[in-house]
Backbone as JSON, one array per atom type, in Angstrom:
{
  "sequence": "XXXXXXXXXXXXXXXXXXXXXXXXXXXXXXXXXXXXXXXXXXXXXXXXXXXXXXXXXXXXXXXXXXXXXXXXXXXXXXXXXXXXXXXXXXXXXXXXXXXXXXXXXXXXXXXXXXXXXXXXXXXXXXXXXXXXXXXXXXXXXXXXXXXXXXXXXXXXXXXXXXXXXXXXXXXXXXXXXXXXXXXXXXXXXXXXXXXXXXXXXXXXXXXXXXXXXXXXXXXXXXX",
  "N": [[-20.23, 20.05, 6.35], [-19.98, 18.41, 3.69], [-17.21, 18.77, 0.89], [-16.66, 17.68, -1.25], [-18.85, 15.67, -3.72], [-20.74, 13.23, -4.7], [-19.92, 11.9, -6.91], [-17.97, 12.76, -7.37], [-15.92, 12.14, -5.27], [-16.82, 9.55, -5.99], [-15.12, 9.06, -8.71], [-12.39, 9.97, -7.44], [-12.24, 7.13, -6.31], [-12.51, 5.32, -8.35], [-10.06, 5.77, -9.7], [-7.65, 5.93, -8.11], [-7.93, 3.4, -6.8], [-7.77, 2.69, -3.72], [-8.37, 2.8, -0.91], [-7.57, 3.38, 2.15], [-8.29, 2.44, 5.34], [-9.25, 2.84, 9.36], [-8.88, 3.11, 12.66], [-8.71, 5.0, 15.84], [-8.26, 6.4, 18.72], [-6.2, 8.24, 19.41], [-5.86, 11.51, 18.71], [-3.19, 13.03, 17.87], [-1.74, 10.93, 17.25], [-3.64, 9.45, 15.18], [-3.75, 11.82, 13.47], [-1.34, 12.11, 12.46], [-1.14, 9.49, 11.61], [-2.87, 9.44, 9.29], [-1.39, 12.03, 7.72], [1.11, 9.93, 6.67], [-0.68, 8.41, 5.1], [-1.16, 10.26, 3.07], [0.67, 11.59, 2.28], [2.05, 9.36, 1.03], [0.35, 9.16, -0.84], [-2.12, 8.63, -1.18], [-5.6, 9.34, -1.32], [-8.13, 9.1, -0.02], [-9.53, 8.6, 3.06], [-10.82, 6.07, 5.09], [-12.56, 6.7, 7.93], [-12.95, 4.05, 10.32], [-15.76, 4.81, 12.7], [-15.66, 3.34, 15.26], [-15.4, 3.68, 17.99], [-15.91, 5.21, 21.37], [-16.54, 8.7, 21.71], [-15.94, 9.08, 18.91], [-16.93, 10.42, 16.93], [-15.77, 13.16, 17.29], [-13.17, 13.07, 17.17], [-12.85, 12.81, 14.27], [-13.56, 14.85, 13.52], [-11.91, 16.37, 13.9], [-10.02, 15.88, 12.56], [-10.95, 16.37, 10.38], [-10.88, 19.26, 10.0], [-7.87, 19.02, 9.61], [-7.25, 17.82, 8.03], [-8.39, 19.74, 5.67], [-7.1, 22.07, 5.84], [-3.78, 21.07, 5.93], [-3.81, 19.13, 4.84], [-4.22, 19.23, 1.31], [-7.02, 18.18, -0.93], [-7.32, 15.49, 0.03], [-9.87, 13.62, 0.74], [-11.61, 13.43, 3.1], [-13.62, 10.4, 4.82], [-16.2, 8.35, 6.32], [-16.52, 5.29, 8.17], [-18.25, 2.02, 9.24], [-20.94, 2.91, 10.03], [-24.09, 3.01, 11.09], [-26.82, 3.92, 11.14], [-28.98, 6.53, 10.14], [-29.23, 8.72, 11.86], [-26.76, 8.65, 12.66], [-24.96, 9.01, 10.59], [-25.62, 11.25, 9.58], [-24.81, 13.15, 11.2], [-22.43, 12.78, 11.06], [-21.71, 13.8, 8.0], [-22.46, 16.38, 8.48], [-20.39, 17.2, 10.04], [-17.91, 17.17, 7.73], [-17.99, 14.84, 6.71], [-17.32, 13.07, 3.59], [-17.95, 11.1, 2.64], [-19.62, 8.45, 2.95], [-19.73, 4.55, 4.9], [-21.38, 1.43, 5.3], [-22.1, -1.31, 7.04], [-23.67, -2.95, 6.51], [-27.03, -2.94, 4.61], [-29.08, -0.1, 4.36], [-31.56, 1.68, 4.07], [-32.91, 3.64, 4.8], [-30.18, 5.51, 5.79], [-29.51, 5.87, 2.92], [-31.16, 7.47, 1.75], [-30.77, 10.03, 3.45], [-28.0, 10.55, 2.77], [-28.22, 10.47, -0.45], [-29.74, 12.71, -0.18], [-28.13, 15.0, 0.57], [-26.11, 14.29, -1.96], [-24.1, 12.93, -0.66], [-21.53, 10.36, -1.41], [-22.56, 6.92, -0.28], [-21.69, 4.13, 0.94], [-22.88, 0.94, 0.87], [-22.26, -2.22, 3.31], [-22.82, -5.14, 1.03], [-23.85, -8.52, 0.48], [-25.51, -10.29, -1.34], [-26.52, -10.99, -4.83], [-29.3, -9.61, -4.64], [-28.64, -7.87, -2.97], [-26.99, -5.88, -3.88], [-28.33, -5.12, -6.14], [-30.49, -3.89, -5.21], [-29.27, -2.2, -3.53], [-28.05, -0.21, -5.68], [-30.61, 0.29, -6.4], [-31.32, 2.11, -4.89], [-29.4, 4.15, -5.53], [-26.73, 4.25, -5.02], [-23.6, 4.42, -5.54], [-20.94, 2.87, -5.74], [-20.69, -0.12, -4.04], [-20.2, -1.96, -1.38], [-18.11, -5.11, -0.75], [-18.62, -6.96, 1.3], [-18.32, -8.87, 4.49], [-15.57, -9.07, 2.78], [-13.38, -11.16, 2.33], [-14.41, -12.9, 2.85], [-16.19, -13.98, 0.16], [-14.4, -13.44, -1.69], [-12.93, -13.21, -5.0], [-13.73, -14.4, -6.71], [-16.7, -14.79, -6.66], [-17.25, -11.77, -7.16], [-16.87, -12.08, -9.58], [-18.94, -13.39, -10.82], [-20.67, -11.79, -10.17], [-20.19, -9.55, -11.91], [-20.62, -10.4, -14.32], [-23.59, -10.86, -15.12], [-24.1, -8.15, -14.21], [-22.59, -5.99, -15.51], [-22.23, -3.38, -15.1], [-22.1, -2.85, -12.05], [-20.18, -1.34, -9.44], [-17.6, -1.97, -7.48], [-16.23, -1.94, -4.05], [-14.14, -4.12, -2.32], [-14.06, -4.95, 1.28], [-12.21, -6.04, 3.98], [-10.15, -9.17, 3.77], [-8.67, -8.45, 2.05], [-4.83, -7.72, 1.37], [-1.88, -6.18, 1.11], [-0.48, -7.56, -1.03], [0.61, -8.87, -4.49], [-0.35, -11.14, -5.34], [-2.87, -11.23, -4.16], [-4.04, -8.48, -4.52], [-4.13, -8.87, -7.31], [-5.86, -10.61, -8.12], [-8.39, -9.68, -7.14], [-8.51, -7.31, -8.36], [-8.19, -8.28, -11.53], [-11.09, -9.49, -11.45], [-12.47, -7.37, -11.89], [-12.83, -5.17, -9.4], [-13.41, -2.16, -8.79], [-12.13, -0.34, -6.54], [-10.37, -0.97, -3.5], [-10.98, -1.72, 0.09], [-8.79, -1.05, 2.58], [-7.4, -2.13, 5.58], [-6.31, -3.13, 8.33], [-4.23, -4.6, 6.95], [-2.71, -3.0, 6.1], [-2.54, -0.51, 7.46], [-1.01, -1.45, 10.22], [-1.09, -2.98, 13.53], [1.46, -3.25, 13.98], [2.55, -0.95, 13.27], [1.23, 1.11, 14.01], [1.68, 0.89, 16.73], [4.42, 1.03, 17.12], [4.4, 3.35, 16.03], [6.12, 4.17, 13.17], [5.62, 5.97, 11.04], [6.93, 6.47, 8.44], [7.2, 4.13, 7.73], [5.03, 3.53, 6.95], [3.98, 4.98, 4.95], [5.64, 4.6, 3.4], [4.92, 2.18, 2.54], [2.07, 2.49, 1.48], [2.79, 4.08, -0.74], [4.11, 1.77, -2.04], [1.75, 0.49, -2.59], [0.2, 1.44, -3.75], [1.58, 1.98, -6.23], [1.47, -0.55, -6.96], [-0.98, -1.15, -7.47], [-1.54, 0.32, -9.98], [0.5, -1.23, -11.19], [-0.96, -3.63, -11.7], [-3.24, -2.93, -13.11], [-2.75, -1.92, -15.3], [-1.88, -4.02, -16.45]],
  "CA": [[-20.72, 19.84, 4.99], [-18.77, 17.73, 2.43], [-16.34, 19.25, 0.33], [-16.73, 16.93, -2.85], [-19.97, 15.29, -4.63], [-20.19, 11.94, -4.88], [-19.69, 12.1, -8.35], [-16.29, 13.28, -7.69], [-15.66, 10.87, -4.56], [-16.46, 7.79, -6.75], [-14.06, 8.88, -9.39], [-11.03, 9.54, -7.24], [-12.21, 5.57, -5.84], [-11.79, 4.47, -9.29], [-8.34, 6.47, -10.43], [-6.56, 6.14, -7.0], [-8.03, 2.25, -6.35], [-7.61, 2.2, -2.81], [-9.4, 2.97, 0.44], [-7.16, 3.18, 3.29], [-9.33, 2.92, 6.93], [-8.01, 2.96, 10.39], [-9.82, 4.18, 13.47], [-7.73, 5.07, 16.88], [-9.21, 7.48, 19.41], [-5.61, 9.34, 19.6], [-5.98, 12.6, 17.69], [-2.25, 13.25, 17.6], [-1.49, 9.6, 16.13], [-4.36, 9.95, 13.93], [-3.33, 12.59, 12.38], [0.45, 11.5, 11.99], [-1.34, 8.01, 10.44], [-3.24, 10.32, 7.84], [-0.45, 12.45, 7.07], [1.7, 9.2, 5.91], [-1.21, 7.98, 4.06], [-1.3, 11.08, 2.54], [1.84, 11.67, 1.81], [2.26, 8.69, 0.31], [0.19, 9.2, -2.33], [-3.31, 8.0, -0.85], [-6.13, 10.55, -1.36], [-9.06, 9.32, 0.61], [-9.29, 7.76, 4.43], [-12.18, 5.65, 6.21], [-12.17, 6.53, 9.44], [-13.85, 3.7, 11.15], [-16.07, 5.12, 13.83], [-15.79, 2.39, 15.96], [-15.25, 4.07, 19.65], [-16.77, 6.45, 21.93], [-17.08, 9.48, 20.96], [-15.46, 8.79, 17.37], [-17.26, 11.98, 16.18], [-15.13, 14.47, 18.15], [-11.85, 12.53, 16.45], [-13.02, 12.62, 12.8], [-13.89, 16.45, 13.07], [-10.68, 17.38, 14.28], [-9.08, 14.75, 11.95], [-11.09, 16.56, 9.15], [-10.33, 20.23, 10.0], [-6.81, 19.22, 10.15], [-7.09, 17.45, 6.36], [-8.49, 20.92, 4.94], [-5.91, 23.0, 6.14], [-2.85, 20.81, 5.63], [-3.87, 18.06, 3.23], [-5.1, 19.71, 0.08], [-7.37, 17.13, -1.82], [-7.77, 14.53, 1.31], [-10.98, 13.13, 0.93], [-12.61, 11.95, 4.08], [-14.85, 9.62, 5.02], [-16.55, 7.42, 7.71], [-16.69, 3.57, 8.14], [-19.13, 1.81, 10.1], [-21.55, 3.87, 10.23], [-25.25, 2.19, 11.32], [-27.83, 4.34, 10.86], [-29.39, 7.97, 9.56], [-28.57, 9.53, 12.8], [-24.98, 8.77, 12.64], [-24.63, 10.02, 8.63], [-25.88, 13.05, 9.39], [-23.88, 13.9, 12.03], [-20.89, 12.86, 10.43], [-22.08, 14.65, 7.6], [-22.18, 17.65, 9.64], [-19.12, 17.09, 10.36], [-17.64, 17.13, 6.99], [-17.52, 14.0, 5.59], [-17.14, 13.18, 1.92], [-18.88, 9.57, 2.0], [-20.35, 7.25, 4.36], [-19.36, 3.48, 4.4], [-21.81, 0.75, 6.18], [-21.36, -2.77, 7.22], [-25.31, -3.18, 6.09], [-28.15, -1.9, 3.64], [-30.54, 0.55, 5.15], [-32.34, 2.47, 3.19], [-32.54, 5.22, 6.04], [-29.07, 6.26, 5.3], [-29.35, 5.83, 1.45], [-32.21, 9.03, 1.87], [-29.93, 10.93, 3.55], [-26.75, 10.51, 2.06], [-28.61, 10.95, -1.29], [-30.27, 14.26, -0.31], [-26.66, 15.75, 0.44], [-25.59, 14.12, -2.57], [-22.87, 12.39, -0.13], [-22.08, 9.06, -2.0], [-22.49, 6.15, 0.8], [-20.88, 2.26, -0.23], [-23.39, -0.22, 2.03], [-22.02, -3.45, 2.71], [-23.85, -6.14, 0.35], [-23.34, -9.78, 0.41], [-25.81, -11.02, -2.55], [-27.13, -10.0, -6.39], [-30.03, -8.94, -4.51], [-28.34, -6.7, -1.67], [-26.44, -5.11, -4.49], [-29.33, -4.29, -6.99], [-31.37, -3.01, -4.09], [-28.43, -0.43, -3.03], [-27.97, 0.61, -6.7], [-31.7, 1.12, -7.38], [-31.39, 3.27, -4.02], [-28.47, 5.59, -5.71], [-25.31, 3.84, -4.82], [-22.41, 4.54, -6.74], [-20.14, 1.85, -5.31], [-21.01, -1.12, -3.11], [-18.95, -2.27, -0.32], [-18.38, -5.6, -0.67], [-18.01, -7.39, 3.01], [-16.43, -9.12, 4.2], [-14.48, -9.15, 1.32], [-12.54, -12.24, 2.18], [-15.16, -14.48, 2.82], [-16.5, -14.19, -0.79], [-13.48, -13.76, -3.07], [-13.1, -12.4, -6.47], [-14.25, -15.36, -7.59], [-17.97, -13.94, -6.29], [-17.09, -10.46, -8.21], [-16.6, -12.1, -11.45], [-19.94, -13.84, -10.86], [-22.05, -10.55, -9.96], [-20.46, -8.83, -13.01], [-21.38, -11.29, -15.24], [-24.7, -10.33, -15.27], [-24.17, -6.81, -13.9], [-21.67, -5.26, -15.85], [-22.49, -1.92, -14.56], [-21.68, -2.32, -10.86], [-18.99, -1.05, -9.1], [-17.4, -3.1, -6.41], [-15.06, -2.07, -3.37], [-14.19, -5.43, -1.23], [-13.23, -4.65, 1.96], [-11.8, -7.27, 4.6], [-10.04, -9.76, 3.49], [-7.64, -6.99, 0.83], [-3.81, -7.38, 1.25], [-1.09, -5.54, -0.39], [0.35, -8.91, -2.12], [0.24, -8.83, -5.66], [-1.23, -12.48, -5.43], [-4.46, -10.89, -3.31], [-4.83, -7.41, -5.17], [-4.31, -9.23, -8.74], [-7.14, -11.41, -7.89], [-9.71, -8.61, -7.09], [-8.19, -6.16, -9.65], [-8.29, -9.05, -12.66], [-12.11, -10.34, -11.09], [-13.03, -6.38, -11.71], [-13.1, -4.59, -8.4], [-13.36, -0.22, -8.52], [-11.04, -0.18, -5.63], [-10.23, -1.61, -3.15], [-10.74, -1.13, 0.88], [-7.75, -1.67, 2.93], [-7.07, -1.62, 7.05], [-5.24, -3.71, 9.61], [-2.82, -4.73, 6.67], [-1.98, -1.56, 4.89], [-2.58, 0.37, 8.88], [-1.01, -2.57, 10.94], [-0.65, -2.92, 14.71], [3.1, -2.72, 14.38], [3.04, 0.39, 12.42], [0.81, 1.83, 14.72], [2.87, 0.61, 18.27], [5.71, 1.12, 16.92], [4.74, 4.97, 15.15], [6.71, 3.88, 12.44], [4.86, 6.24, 9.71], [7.45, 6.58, 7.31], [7.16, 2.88, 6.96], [3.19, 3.41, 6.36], [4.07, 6.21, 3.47], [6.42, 3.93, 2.04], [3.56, 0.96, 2.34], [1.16, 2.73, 0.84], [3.1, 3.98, -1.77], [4.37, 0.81, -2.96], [0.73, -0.31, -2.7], [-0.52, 2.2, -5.02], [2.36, 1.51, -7.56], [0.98, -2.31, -7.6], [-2.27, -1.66, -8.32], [-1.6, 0.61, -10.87], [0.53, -1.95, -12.39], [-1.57, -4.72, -12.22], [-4.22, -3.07, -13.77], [-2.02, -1.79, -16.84], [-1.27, -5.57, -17.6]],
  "C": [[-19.61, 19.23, 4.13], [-18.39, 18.52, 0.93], [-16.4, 18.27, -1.15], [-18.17, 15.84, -2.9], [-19.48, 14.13, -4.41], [-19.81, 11.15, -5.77], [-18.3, 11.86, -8.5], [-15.37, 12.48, -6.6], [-15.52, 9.26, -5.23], [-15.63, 8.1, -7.92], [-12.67, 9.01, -9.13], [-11.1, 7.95, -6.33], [-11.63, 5.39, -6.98], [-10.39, 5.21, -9.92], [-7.3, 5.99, -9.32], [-6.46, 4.21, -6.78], [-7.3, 1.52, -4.79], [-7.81, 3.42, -1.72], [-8.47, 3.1, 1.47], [-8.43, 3.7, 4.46], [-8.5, 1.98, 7.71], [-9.37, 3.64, 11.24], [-8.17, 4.01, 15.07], [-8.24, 6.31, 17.65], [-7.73, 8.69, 20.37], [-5.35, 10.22, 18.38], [-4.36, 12.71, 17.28], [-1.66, 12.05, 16.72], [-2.43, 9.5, 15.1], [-3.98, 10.41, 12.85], [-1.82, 12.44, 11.37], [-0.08, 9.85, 10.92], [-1.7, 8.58, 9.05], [-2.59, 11.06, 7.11], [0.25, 11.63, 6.24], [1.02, 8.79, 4.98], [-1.13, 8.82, 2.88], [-0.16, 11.64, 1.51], [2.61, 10.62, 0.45], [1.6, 7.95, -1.01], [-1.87, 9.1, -2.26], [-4.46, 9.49, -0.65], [-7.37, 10.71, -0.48], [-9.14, 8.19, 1.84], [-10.65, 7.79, 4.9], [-12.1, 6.24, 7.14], [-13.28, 5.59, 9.98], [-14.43, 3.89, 12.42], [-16.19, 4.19, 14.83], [-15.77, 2.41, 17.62], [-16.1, 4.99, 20.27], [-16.17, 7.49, 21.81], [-15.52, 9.97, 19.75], [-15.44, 9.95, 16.29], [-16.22, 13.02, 16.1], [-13.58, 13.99, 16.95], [-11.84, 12.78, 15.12], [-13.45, 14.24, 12.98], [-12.65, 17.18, 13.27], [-9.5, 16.95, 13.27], [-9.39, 15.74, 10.25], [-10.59, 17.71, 8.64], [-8.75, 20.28, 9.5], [-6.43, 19.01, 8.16], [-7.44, 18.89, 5.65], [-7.94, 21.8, 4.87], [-4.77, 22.75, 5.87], [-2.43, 19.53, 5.16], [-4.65, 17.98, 1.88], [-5.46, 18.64, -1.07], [-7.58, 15.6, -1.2], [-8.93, 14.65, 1.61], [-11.42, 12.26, 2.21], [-13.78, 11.8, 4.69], [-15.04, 8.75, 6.27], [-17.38, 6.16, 7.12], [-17.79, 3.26, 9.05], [-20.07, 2.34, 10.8], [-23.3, 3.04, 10.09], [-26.43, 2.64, 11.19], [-27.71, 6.16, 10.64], [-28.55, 9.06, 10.19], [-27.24, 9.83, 12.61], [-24.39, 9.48, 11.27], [-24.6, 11.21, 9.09], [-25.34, 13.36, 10.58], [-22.26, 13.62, 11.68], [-20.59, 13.71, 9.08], [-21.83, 16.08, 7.72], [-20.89, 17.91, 10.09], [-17.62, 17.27, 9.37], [-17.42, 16.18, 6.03], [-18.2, 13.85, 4.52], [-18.11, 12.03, 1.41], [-18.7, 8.89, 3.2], [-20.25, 5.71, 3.85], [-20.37, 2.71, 5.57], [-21.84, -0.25, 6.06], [-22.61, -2.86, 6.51], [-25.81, -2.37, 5.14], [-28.76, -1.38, 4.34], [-30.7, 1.61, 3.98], [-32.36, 4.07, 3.61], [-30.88, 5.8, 5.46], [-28.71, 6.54, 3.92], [-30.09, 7.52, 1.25], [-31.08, 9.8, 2.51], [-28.64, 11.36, 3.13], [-27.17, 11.26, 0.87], [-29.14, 12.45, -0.86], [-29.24, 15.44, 0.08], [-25.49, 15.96, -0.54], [-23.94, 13.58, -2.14], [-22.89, 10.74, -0.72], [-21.69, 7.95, -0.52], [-22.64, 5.03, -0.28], [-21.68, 1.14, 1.21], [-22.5, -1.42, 1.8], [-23.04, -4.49, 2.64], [-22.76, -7.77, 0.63], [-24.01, -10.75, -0.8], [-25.94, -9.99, -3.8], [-27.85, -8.71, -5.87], [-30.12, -7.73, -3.9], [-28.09, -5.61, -2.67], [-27.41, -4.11, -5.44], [-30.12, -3.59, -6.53], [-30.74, -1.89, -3.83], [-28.23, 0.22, -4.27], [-29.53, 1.24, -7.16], [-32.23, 2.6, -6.27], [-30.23, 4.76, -4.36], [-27.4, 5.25, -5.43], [-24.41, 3.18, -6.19], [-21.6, 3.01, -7.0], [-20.64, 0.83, -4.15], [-19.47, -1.88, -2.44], [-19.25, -4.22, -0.14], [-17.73, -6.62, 0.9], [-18.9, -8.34, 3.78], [-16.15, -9.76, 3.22], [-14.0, -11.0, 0.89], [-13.37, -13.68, 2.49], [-16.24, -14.95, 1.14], [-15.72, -14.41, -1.87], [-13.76, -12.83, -3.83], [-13.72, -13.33, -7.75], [-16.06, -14.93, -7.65], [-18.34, -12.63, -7.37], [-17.37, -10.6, -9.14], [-18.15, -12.66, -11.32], [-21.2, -12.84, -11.13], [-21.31, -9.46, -11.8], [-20.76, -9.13, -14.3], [-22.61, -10.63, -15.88], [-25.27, -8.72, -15.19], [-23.04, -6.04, -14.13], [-21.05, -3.77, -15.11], [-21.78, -1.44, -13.05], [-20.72, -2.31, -10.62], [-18.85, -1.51, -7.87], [-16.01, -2.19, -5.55], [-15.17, -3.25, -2.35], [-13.58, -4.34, -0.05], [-13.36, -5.32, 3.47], [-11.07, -8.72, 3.76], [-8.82, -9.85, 2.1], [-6.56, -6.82, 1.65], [-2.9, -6.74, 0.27], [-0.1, -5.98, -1.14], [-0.25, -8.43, -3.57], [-0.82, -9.95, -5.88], [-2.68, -11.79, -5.19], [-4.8, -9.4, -4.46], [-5.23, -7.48, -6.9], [-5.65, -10.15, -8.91], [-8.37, -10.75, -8.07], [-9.71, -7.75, -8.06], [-8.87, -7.21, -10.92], [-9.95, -9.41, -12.04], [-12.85, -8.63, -11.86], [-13.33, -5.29, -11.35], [-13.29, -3.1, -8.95], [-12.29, 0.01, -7.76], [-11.72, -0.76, -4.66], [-10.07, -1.21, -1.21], [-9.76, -1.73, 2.18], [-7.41, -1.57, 4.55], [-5.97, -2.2, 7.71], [-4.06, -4.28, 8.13], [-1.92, -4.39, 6.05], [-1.92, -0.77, 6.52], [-2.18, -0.85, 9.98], [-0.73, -2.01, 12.56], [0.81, -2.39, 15.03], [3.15, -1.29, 14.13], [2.58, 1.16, 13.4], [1.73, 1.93, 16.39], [3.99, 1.25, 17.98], [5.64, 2.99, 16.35], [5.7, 5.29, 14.31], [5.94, 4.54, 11.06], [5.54, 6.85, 8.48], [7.79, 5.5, 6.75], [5.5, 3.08, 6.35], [3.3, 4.04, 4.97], [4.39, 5.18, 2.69], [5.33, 2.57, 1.42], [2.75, 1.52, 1.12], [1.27, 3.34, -0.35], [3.48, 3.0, -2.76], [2.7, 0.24, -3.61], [-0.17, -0.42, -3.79], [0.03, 2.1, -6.09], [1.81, 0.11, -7.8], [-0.15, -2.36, -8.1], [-2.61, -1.0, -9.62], [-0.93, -0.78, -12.01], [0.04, -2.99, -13.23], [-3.17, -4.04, -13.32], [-3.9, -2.0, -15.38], [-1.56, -3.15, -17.68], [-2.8, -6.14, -18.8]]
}
């Protein structure tokens, strides 16, 4: 059962402004990746389910956050249908993230009050997942639309709340772009969680990453 509302999920999105996700099907590196995130300031982690059995990893990943990361919100990425919510759900997570709209997972998410971020690609995707109950919309891939896109949809739709995600580095150039276009926050993987970092188990470079990352987007969005 999830430990925070989605109420209270989409407001540490918009205070914290940034998403770290990561999937890896070793529990012990896992947990050492989530600790640095954690550590370094980052309050809530995707886990993209992307492997076999993904489940087993994110329950042991979550236990491990409630016991010895107080206020570590997590959540699951790629997540395709009802079935899969609700067993991740079940599992404890906080919010459900999907590459697609389905409606099926909007009903269940909503009746747990777990907030789930579909990914949209038009006006129409977007107004459809908000008139289904979505807080935040996932916008993806990120990098094939821009922020130039963002500024377009809030034009008209003041209201919505936008996380990109693909296509989100932790340059000032790239996060001043999406920050200044609008964004909520922002969702971040292979180049905030990189290959090296991971090969290498270098996670007091990840802390330090993701701390600087979080100092930039605060500052850009104090200018």
């Amino acid at each position: 059962m999830a430990q925070y509302s989605r109420l209270e999920v989409a407001q540490v999105m918009k205070e914290t402004g940034l998403v770290p996700l990561f999937f890896n099907n070793d529990l012990a590196l896992s947990k050492n990746i989530l600790k640095a995130c954690y550590d370094g300031g980052a309050r809530l982690m995707e886990f993209t389910a992307r492997g076999d059995f993904a489940h087993e990893i994110f329950g042991e990943l979550t236990k491990y956050a409630i016991s010895e990361l107080p206020g570590m919100i997590m959540g699951v990425g790629s997540v395709t249908d009802a079935a899969a919510a609700s067993l991740y759900m079940a599992l404890g997570a906080n919010f459900i993230v999907t590459p697609v709209l389905r409606e099926d997972i909007a009903v269940v998410c909503n009746r747990r009050k777990v907030l789930w971020s579909p990914g949209c690609g038009t006006l129409t995707e977007i107004a459809q997942a908000e008139a289904l109950g979505c807080e935040i919309v996932k916008l993806f891939p990120g990098g094939i639309y821009g922020p130039q896109f963002v500024k377009g949809i809030k034009g008209p739709q003041p209201w919505t709340s936008i996380m990109p995600t693909g296509g989100v580095s932790p340059t000032e150039e790239n996060l001043s772009g999406w920050f200044n276009a609008g964004v909520t926050c922002v969702g971040m993987g292979s180049k905030l969680i990189s290959k090296k970092i991971i090969a290498h188990k270098d996670y007091d470079q990840l802390e330090r990453d993701v701390k600087s990352t979080l100092a930039l987007i605060k500052r850009i969005r104090e200018k």
